[in-house]
N, C-alpha and C positions, 0 to 999 in steps of 0.2 A: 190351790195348794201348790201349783210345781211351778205359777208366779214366784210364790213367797219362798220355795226354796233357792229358787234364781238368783231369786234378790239376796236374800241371807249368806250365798256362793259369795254374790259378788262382791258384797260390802266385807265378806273374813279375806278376800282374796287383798281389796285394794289395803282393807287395815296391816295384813302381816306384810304385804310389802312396802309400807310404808314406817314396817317398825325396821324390820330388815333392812332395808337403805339408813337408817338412823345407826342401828347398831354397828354397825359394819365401820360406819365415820367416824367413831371413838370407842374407850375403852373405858370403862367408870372408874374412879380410881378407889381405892382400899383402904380405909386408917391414917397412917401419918399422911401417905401423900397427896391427900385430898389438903393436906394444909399448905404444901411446897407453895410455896410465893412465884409469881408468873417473873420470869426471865429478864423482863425489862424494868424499870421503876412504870408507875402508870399514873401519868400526869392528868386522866378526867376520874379517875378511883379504878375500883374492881368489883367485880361479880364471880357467883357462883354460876359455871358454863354449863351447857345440857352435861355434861360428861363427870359433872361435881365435881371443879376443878375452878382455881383462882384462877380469873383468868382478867386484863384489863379492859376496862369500856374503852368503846371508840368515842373519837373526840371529831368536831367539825368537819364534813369534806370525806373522812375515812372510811374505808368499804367495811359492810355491816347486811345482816340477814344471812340470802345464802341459800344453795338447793334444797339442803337437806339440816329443819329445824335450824336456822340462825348460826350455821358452822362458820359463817366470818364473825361475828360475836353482837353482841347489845350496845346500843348507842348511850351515853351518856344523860346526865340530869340535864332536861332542857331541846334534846336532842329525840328524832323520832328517823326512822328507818326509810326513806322513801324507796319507793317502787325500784328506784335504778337500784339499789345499792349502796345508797349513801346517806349517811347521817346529816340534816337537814335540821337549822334550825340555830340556836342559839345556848353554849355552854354556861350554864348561870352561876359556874366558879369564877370565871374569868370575862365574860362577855364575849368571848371567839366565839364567829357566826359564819354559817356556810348556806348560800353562799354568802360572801361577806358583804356587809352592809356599806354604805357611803359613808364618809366622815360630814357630819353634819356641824356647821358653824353655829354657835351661840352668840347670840345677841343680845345684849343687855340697852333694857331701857331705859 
């Protein structure tokens, strides 16, 4: 029994500090301004971020993930997060690929 309460400590201990480092990194937003349009135009689209807020995907090459839940933001269609920090992969809007790919000659026969 004072295993299991141990353990029960630890796992409430590791979860509320891990909501706490979350909350602390944003603020959620309220009604209209969960609609406010992200700052920049966003050439790979947009998502909703942990913080319910527009915000743009990263595109090829662009820092993505992040300490605390994905606070550099979501990588693009095509696009996947790797370990360093960077979107990895190929945008299948436009075919921009990180890292980039060679230009391959065609040959007709």
């Amino acid at each position: 029994m004072r295993y299991f309460s141990s353990l029960l400590l630890i796992i409430t201990i590791v979860i509320l500090s891990d909501y706490v480092q979350w909350s602390a990194a944003c603020r959620w937003c309220q009604g209209e301004e969960c609609n406010v349009a992200p700052p920049t135009a966003c050439p790979f689209g947009e998502y909703i971020n942990r913080c319910r807020r527009r915000a743009c995907l990263k595109g090829p090459g662009e820092k993505c993930g992040g300490p605390t839940r994905n606070s550099f933001g979501d990588c693009a269609t095509g696009l996947y997060c790797a370990s360093e920090g960077r979107c990895y992969g190929c945008f299948l809007g436009n075919l921009d690929c990180y890292p980039p790919q060679p230009e391959r000659k065609i040959t007709q026969y």
